[in-house]
C-alpha positions as CSV (number, residue, x, y, z in Angstrom):
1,X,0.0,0.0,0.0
2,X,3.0,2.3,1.2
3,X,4.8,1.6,-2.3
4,X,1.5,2.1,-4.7
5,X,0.7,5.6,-2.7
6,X,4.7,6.3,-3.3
7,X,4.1,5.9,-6.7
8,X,1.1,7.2,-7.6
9,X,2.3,10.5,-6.1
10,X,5.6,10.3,-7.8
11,X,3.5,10.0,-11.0
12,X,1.0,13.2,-9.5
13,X,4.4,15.3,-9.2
14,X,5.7,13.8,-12.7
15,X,2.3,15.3,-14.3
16,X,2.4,18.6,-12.3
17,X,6.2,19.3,-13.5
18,X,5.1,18.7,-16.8
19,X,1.9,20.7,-17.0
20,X,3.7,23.8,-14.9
21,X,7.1,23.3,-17.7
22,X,4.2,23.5,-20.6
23,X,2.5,26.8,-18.9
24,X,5.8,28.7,-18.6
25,X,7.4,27.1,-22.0
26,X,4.0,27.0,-24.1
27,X,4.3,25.7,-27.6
28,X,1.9,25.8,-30.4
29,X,2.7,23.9,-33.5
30,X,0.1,25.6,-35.9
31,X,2.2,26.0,-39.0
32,X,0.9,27.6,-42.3
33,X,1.8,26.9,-46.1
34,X,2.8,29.3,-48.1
35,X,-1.0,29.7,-50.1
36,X,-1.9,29.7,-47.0
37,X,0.2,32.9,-45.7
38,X,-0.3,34.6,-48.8
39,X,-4.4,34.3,-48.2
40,X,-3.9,36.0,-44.9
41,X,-1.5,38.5,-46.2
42,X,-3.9,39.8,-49.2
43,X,-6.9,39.7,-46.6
44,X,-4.9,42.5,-44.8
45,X,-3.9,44.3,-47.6
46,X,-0.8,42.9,-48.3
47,X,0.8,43.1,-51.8
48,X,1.7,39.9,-53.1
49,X,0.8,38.3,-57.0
50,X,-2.0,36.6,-58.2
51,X,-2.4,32.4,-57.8
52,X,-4.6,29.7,-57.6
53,X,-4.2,26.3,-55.7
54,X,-4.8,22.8,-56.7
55,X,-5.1,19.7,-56.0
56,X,-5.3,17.7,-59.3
57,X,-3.7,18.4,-62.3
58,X,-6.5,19.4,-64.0
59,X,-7.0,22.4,-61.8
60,X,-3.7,23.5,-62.3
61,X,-3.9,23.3,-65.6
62,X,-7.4,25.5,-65.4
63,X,-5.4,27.6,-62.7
64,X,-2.8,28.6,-65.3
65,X,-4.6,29.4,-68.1
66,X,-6.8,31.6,-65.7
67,X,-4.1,34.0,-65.0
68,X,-2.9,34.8,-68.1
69,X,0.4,36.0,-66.7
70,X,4.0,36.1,-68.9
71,X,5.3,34.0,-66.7
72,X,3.6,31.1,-64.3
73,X,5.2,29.8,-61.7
74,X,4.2,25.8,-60.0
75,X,5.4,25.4,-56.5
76,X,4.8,22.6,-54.5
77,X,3.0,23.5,-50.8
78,X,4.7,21.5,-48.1
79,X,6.2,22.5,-44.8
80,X,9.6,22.5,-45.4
81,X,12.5,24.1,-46.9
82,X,14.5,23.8,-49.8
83,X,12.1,22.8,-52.5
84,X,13.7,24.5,-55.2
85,X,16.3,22.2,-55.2
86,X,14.5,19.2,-54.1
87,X,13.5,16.0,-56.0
88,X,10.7,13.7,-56.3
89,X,10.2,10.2,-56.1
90,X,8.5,10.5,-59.3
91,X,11.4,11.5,-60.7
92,X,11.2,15.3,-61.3
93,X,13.7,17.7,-60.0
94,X,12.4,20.5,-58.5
95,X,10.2,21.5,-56.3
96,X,9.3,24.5,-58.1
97,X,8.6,25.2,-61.9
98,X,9.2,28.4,-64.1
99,X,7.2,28.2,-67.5
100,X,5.4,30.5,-70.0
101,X,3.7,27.8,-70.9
102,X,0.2,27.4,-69.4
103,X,-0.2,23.6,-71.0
104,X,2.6,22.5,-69.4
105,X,1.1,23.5,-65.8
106,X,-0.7,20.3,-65.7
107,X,1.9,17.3,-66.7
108,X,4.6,19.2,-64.0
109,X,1.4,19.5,-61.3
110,X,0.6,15.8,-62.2
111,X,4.6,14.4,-61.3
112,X,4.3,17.0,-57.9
113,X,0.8,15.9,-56.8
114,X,0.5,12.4,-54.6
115,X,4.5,12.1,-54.9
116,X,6.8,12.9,-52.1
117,X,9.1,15.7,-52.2
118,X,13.1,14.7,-50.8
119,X,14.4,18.3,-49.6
120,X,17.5,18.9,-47.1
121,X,15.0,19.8,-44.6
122,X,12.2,16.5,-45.0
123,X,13.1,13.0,-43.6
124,X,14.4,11.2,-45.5
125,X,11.7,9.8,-47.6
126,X,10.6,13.2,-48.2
127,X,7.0,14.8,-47.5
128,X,4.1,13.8,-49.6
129,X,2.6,16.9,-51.8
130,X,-1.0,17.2,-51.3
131,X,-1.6,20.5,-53.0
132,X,0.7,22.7,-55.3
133,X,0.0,26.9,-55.7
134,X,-0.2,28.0,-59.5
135,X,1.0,32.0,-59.5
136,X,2.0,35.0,-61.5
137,X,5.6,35.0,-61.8
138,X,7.2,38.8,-61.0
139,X,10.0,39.9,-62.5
140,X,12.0,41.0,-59.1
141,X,14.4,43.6,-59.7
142,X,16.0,43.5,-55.9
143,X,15.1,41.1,-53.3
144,X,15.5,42.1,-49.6
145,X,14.6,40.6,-46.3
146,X,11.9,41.3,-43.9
147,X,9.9,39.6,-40.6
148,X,8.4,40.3,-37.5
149,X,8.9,38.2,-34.3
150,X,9.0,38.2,-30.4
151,X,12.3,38.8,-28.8
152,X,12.9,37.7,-25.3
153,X,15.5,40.2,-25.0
154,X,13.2,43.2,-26.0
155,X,10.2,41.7,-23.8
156,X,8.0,42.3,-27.2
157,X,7.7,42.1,-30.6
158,X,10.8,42.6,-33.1
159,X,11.4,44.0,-37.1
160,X,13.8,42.8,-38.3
161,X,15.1,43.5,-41.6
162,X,18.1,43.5,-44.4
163,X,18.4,44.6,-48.4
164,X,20.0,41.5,-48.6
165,X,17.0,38.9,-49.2
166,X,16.1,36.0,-51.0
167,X,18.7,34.0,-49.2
168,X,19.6,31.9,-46.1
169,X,19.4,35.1,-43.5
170,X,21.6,33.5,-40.6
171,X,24.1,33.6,-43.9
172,X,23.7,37.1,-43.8
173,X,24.0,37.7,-40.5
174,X,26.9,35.8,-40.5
175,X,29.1,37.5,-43.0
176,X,27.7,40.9,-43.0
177,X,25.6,41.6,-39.6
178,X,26.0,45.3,-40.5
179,X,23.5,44.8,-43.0
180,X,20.8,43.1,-40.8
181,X,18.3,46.2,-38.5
182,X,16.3,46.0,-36.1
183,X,13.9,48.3,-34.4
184,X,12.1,47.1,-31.4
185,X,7.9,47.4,-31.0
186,X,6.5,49.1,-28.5
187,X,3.1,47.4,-28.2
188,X,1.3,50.3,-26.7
189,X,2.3,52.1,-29.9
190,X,2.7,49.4,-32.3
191,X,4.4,50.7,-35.7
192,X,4.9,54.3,-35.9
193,X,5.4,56.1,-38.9
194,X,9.2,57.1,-37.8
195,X,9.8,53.5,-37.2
196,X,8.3,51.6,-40.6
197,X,10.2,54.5,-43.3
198,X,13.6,53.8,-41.4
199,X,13.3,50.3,-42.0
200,X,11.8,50.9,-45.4
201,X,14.8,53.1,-46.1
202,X,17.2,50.3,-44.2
203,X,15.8,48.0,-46.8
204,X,16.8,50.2,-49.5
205,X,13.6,51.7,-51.1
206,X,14.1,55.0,-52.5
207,X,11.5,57.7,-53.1
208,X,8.0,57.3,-53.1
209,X,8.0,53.2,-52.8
210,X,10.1,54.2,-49.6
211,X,6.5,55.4,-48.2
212,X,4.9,52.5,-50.0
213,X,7.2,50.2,-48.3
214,X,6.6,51.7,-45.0
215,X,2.8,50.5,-45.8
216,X,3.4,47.3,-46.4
217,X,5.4,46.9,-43.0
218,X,2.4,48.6,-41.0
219,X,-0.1,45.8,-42.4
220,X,2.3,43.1,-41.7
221,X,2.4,43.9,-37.9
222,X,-1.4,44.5,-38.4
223,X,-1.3,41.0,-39.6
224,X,1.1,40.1,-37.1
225,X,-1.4,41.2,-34.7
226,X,-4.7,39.9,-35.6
227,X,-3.9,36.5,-35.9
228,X,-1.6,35.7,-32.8
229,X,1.9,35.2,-34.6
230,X,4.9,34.5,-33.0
231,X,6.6,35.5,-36.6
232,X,5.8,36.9,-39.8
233,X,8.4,36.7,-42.3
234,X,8.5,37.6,-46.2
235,X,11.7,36.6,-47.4
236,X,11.8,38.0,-50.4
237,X,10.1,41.0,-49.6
238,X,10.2,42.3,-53.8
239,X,10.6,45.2,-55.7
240,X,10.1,44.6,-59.2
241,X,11.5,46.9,-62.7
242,X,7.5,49.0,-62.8
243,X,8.3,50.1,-59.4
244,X,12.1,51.5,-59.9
245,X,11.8,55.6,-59.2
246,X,8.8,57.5,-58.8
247,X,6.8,57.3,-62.0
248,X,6.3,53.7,-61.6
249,X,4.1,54.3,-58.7
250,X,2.6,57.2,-59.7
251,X,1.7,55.2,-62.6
252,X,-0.6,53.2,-60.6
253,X,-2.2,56.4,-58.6
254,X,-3.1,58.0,-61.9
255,X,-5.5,55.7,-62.3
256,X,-7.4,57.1,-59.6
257,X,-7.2,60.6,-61.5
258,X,-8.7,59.7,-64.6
259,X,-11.0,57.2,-63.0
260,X,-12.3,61.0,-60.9
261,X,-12.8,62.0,-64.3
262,X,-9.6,63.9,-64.9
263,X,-7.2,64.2,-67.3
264,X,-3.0,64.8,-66.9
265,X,-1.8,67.6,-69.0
266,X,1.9,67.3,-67.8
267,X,4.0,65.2,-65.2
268,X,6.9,66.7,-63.6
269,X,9.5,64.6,-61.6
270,X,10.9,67.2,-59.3
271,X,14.5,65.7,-58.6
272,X,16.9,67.3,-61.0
273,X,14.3,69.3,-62.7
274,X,14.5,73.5,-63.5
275,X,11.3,74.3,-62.1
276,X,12.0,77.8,-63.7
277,X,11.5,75.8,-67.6
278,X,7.5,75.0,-66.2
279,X,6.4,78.8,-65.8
280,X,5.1,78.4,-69.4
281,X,2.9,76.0,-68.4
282,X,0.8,78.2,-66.2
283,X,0.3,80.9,-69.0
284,X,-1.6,78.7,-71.1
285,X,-5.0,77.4,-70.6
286,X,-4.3,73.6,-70.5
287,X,-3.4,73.5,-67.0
288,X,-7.2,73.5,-64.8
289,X,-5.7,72.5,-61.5
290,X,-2.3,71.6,-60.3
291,X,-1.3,68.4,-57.9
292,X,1.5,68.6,-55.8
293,X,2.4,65.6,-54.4
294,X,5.9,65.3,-52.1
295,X,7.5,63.1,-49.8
296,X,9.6,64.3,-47.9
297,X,12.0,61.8,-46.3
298,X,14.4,63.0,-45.1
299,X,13.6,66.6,-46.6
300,X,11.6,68.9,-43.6
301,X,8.5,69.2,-44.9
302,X,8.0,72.7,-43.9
303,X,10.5,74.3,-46.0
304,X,8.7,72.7,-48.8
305,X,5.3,74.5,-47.5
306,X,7.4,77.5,-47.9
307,X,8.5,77.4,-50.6
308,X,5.0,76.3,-51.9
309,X,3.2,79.3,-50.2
310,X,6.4,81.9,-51.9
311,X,6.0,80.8,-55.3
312,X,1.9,81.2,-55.5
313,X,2.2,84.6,-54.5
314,X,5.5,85.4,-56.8
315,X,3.4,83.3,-59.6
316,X,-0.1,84.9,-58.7
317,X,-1.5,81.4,-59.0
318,X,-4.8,81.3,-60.3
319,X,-5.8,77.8,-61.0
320,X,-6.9,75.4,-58.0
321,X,-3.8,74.1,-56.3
322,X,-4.2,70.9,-54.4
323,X,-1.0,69.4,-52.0
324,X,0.0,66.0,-50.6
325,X,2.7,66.2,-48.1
326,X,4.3,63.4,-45.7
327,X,7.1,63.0,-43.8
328,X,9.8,65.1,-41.3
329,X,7.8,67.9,-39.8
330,X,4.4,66.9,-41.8
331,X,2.1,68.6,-39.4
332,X,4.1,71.8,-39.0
333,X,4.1,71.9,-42.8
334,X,0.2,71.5,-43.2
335,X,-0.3,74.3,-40.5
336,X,2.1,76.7,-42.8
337,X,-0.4,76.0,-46.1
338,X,-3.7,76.2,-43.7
339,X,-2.7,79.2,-42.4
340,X,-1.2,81.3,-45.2
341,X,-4.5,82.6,-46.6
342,X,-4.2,81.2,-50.4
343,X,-6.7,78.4,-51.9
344,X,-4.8,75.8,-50.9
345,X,-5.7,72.4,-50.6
346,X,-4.4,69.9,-48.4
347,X,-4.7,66.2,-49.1
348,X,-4.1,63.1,-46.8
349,X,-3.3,60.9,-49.6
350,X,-2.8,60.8,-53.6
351,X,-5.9,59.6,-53.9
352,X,-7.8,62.0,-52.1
353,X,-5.8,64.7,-53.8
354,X,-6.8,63.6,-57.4
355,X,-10.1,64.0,-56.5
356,X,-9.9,66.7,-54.6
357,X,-8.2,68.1,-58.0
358,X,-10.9,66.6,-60.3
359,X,-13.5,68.2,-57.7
360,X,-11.9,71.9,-58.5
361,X,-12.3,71.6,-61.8
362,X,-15.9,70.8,-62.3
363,X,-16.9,73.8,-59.6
């Protein structure tokens, strides 16, 4: 009796250690695939391309011809590393599958699908493929690196991020830990704005898809956020050739302007530009309404009110004038324009400022 109440409270303490190491060390083991991430990600408003996901052939096939891309790219969804270079037992090499081809979607997807895929990172028989993602291949013009986790150290949530992406990042941090930032959350505050361009301009955007980069890391922690993560990692996070220097942005915002019912007469890229050669443009009639739209990085907004505010009354500017500023001493800058007693109109975005243009022209 002595000896089966010895045990049974040896096996009591056993279970209490146990469940007390779980509650201090918890561990959840919910992993997602990558179609999987990317669903999430473009529910919060996350950039990322267009695909499908299959699981026959047949769909893939359907899948690829659906998107009508340049360039389609197979990829087989399992939780592991390393597909690229892994191999099938089927016999195909590769794990994921460049073609312009959409017909030949379906004969790769049918030697991925029911076959296990051998990668440095699978046992060794490999991980059977259940489903495979069909997507538009981008053209990436510069790959860097980018996640979100929970640091011990920093008792919080973590960015961190590098221009040098698309590879192994303990590589990276290895042989060139100069090139790896971070910046600590404060989760009263979460992201600020201060916080998400330095790490945009860490990451080596420039210009106007610095801002737009900044964006893209606010959703992420939004992301981050709303569905309990303990990381978030884009790795690569992309820049591809249409959105190299300002005008490839502003290409897509324009189509907010015309959509408003408007019309560009002329598209000035400030950097390294004589605004003294576009007087002329005011002394025709072309020119309804003019959109100024500036970030300022580094630049102090407020000198750029200024200099706004000087030249409508050296100018006598008669036509509507509508501004979008962000960035150092944004506010400050806004109160200069409010304030100076011209028809000025301040915007919060580009696309309330093209119609906020478009609106000035009809009255």
């Amino acid at each position: 009796l002595v000896k089966s109440l010895l045990a049974q409270q040896s096996e009591f303490l056993r279970l209490l250690y146990l469940d007390i190491c779980t509650w201090l060390n918890p561990r959840r083991w919910l992993n997602l695939q990558e179609y999987q991430s990317k669903k999430l990600m473009q529910e919060h408003g996350v950039a990322v391309q267009r695909f499908y996901v299959a699981d026959t052939a047949s769909d893939a096939l359907d899948a690829a011809k659906k998107l009508n891309a340049k360039e389609i790219v197979l990829k087989a969804q399992i939780l592991a590393g390393g597909r690229g270079k892994g191999v099938f037992d089927s016999g195909l090499k590769g794990g994921v599958h460049l073609t312009k081809d959409p017909a030949v979607v379906g004969d790769l997807a049918s030697k991925m699908l029911g076959f296990n895929l051998i990668t440095k990172q699978t046992p060794k028989d490999g991980v059977k493929v259940k489903t495979v993602m069909v997507a538009e291949a981008l053209d990436i013009s510069r790959e860097t690196y980018f996640a979100i986790l929970m640091d011990r150290a920093c008792n919080g949530p973590v960015m961190v991020g590098s221009p040098q992406g698309g590879m192994d990042i303990e590589e990276v941090a290895a042989s060139t830990p100069e090139l790896i930032f971070k910046e600590a959350i404060d989760i009263f505050e979460g992201v600020r704005d201060d916080q998400a361009l330095r790490m945009a301009a860490n990451l080596g955007f420039k210009e106007s898809l610095q801002r737009q980069a900044a964006d893209q890391i606010k959703k992420l922690y939004d992301l981050f956020l709303k569905v309990d993560a303990t990381q978030v990692e884009v790795n690569p996070l992309g820049e591809t050739p249409q959105g190299q220097g300002t005008v490839g942005f502003i290409k897509k915002k324009v189509f907010v302007y015309i959509v408003s019912g408007g019309k560009w007469s002329n598209y000035i890229n400030l950097p390294g530009f004589d605004m003294s050669k576009s007087e002329h443009l005011l002394n025709g009639s072309l020119v309804e309404a003019i959109l100024v739209n500036i970030f300022g990085g580094i630049v102090n907004c407020a000198i750029i009110a200024n200099g706004i505010t000087k030249a409508c009354r050296e100018l006598e500017l008669k036509v509507p004038l509508v501004v979008r500023l962000e960035g150092t001493n944004v506010h400050e800058a806004k109160s200069i324009l409010s304030e100076s007693g011209l028809p000025i109109m301040a915007a919060d975005n580009l696309d309330d400022a093209a119609r906020k243009a478009v609106a000035a022209i009809k009255k």
